[in-house]
N, C-alpha and C positions, 0 to 999 in steps of 0.2 A: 453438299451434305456434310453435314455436322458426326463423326463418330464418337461416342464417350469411350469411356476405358472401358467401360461394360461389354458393349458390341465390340468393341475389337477384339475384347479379349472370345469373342462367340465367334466373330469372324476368324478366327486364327485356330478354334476348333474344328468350324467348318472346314477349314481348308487340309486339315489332316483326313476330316471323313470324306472328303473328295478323293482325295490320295487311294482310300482305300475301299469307296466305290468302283472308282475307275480298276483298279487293279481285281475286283470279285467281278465286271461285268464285263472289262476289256473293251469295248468298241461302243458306238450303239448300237448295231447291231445285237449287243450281250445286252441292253438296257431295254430294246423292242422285246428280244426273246421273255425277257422276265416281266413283261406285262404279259403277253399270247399266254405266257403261262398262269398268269393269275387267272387271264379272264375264263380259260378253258376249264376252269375248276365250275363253269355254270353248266357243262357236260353238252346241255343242248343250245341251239341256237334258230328261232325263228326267221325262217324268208320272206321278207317285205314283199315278195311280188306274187306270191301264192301259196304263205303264211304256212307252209310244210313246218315242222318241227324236224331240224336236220341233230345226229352228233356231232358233237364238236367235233375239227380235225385237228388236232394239234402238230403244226408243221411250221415251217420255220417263215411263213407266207402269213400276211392279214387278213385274206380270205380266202374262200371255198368256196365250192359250186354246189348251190342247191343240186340236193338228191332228184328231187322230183322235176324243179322247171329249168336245172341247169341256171338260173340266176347266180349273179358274183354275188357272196353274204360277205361283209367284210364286220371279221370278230369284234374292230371297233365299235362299230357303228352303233350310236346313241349311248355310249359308254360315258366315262369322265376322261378317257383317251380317244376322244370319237375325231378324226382327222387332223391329227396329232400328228404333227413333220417330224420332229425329234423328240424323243424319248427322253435322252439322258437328260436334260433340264428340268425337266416335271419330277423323273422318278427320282434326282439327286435329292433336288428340294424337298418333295416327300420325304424321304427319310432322314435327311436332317430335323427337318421338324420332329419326325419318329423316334431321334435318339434327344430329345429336349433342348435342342441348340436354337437357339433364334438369332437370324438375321435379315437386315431390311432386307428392300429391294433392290435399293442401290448395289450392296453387299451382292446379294443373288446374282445379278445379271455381271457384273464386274468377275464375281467367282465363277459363272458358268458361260462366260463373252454370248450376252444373249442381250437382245435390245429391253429396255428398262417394261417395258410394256408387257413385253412376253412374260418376263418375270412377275410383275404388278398381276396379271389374268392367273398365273398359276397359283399366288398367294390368294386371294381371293377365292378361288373354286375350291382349293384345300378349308378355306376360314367356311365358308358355307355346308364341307361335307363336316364339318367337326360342329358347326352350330345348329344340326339339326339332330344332334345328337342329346338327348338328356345324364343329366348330373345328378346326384344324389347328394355333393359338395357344391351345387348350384344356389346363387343367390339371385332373383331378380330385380336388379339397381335401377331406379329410376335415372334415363339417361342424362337428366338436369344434374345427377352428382358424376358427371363427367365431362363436364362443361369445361374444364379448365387443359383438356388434353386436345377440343376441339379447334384449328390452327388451321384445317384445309378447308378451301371450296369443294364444292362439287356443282352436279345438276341440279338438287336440290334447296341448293343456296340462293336464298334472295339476291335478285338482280341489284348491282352496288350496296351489298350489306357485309359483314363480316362472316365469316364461317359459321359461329358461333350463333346468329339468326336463325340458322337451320330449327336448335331447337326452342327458340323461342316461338316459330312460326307455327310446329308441329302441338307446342302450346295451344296456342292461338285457336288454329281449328280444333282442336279437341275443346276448347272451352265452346265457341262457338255450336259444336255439334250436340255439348251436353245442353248449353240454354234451347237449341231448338227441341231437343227430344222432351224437356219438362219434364224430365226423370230425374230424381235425388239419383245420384250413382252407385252403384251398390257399394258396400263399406263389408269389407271381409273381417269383419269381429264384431266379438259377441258385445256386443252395444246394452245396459243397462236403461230403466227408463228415461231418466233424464237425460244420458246421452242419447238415446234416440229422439227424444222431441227437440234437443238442442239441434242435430243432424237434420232434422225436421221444419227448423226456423233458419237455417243458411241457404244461402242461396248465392249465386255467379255474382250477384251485387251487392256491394258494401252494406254492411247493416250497423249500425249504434250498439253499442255495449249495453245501453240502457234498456234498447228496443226490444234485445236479446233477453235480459233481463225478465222484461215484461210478457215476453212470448212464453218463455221457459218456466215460470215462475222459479227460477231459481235466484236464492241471494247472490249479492255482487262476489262474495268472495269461493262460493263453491260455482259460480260461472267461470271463473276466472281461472282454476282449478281443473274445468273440464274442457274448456277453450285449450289451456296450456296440453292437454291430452291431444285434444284432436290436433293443435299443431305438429307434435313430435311427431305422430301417425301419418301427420300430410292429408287430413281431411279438410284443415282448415287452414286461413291464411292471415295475419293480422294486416290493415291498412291503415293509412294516416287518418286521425280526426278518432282514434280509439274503434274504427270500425272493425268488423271483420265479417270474411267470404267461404266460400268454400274454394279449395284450389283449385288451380288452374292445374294441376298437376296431377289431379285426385284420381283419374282414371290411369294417369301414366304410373305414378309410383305403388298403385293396390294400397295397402295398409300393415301398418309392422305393429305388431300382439302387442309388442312393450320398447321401451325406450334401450333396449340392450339390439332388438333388431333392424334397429335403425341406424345404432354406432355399428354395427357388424357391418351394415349393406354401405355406411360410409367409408369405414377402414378397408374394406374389399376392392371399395371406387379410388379410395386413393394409392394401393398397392397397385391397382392396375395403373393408373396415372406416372406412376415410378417407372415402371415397365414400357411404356407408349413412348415417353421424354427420353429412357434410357435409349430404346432402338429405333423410335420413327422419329422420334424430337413432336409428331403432333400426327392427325386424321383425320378426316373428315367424321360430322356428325353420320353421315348416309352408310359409311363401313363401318361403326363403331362394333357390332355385333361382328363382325368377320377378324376386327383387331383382335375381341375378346375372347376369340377363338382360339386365336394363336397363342395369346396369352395363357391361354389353358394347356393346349399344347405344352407350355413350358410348366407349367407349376405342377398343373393335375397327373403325374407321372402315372399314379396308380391305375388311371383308367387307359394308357396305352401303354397294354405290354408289347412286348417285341412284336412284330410285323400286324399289330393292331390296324395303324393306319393303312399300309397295304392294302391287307382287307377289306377293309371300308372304302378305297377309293375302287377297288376291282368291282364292288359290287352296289357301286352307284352309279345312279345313270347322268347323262348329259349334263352339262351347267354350260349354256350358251353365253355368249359375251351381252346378247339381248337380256339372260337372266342376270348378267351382274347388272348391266345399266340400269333392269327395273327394281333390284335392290334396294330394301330403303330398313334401315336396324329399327327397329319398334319402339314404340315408348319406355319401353324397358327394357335391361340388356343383362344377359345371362352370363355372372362373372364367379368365378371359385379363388376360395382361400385354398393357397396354397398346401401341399401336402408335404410332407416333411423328409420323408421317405422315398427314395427314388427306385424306377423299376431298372 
């Protein structure tokens, strides 16, 4: 693994907030107690085996004995702590993230002597509690303007194809799905008439300019004019021989009002691209949304003030390693400009 001077210099952060993790929690021990204590702030606690509603007990123990059937409730269970051996790894990482520091996984498991894997599940279940959170500084990038950070396999990767297949395939059946439905795709703007008969005359298969032409009754030069519109929007697509289609992408990118939101959702795509190269050097198309997670983490300061993420992890439930594998980041990926201002 490749570090730039960026990461190290986040790694050499880390490794003071470790310093002075360890020294506020002292053992794991002090790392278990301060999750019991998050989670006991949900007061009550349901028994799986004859669904009592018990009080929390808060004690220094991960479970209790149902009131009613004497059943073990253990405070974890179906938690984002749910049979969790060690603490102090999850909750460090957490809060690194929490104070805007990023570091890979290489970094994590090196800094917290934990196998790369353990490290790799805790990034990941943090990137999914923080992406199913909404932004108000959210943009959503079609994942094709981050094609150039995608470098890893996954399961979702064509068998002997490069990483980068991932989203041409994802392509693929979405064209595929639009030609079976025989549905124009909806188009999110307010479409004038000629745009909408031009929208009207495109189709999954290359059409003549002239054709267009003659469908649309519009002149060659205000065709050309309203073509060049639905390009920038991403409705439409130029091919060889002067034809054009509707995209292949048209359901994945939605449509940008004007040509200013289309430079924003690329300027966005390639700040996040700086950030991915500076700490993972690349990722898979299938975690793209979990990267651009973290990546928010880092910029979006505004939206996590102090013990935010805490929070958010006490009172979310389970993420199985079954739910990362069935993971897959959508046709579009929810990335923020950076905020200026830190909390």
């Amino acid at each position: 693994m490749v570090f730039t001077d960026v990461s190290e210099a986040s790694f050499a952060q880390a490794r003071v907030a470790l310093r002075k993790l360890d020294a506020q929690y002292g053992s794991e021990a002090g790392y278990m107690q301060s999750v019991l204590e998050d989670l006991a702030s949900r007061e009550t606690i349901i028994c799986n085996q004859c669904f009592f509603e018990n009080k929390i007990e808060y004690t220094e123990e991960r479970m209790q004995l149902c009131s009613k059937c004497r059943k073990e409730i253990w405070h974890t269970a179906e938690t984002f702590y749910h049979k969790v051996r060690l603490f102090r790894p999850r909750v460090v990482i957490r809060e690194i993230f929490q104070q805007g520091i990023t570091i890979s996984v290489n970094q994590a498991a090196e800094l917290l002597d934990v196998a790369n894997g353990t490290a790799a599940l805790v990034f990941k279940q943090l990137g999914i509690v923080v992406s199913r959170l909404n932004s108000s500084n959210g943009v959503q990038v079609p994942t094709q303007f981050c094609t150039s950070v995608v470098s890893r396999r996954s399961t979702e990767t064509p068998a002997r194809e490069p990483p980068v297949a991932e989203e041409f395939e994802l392509r693929r059946k979405l064209q595929e799905d639009s030609k079976a439905s025989e549905v124009v795709p909806e188009v999110n703007l307010d479409l004038n008439e000629p745009q909408q008969k031009l929208l009207e005359s495109l189709s999954h298969e290359p059409i003549l300019f002239e054709e267009l032409s003659r469908k649309t009754n519009l002149e060659p030069a205000e065709l050309t004019s309203q073509l060049m519109f639905f390009e920038l929007n991403g409705i439409a697509e130029s091919c060889p021989g002067n034809k054009y289609k509707l995209a292949d992408s048209l359901n994945l990118a939605g449509a940008f009002t004007d040509p200013s939101q289309l430079a924003k959702a690329q300027s966005i795509a390639k700040t996040f691209a700086y950030f991915i190269k500076d700490y993972f050097q690349g990722v898979s198309r299938k975690y793209l949304q979990i990267y651009a997670s973290i990546h928010r983490l880092s910029v979006d300061r505004k939206s996590f003030p102090p013990n935010s993420l805490r929070k958010l992890c006490a009172a979310h439930s389970h993420i199985s390693y079954e739910d990362i594998l069935a993971y897959v980041t959508p046709p579009a990926v929810l990335l923020v400009a950076p905020h200026h201002n830190t909390s």
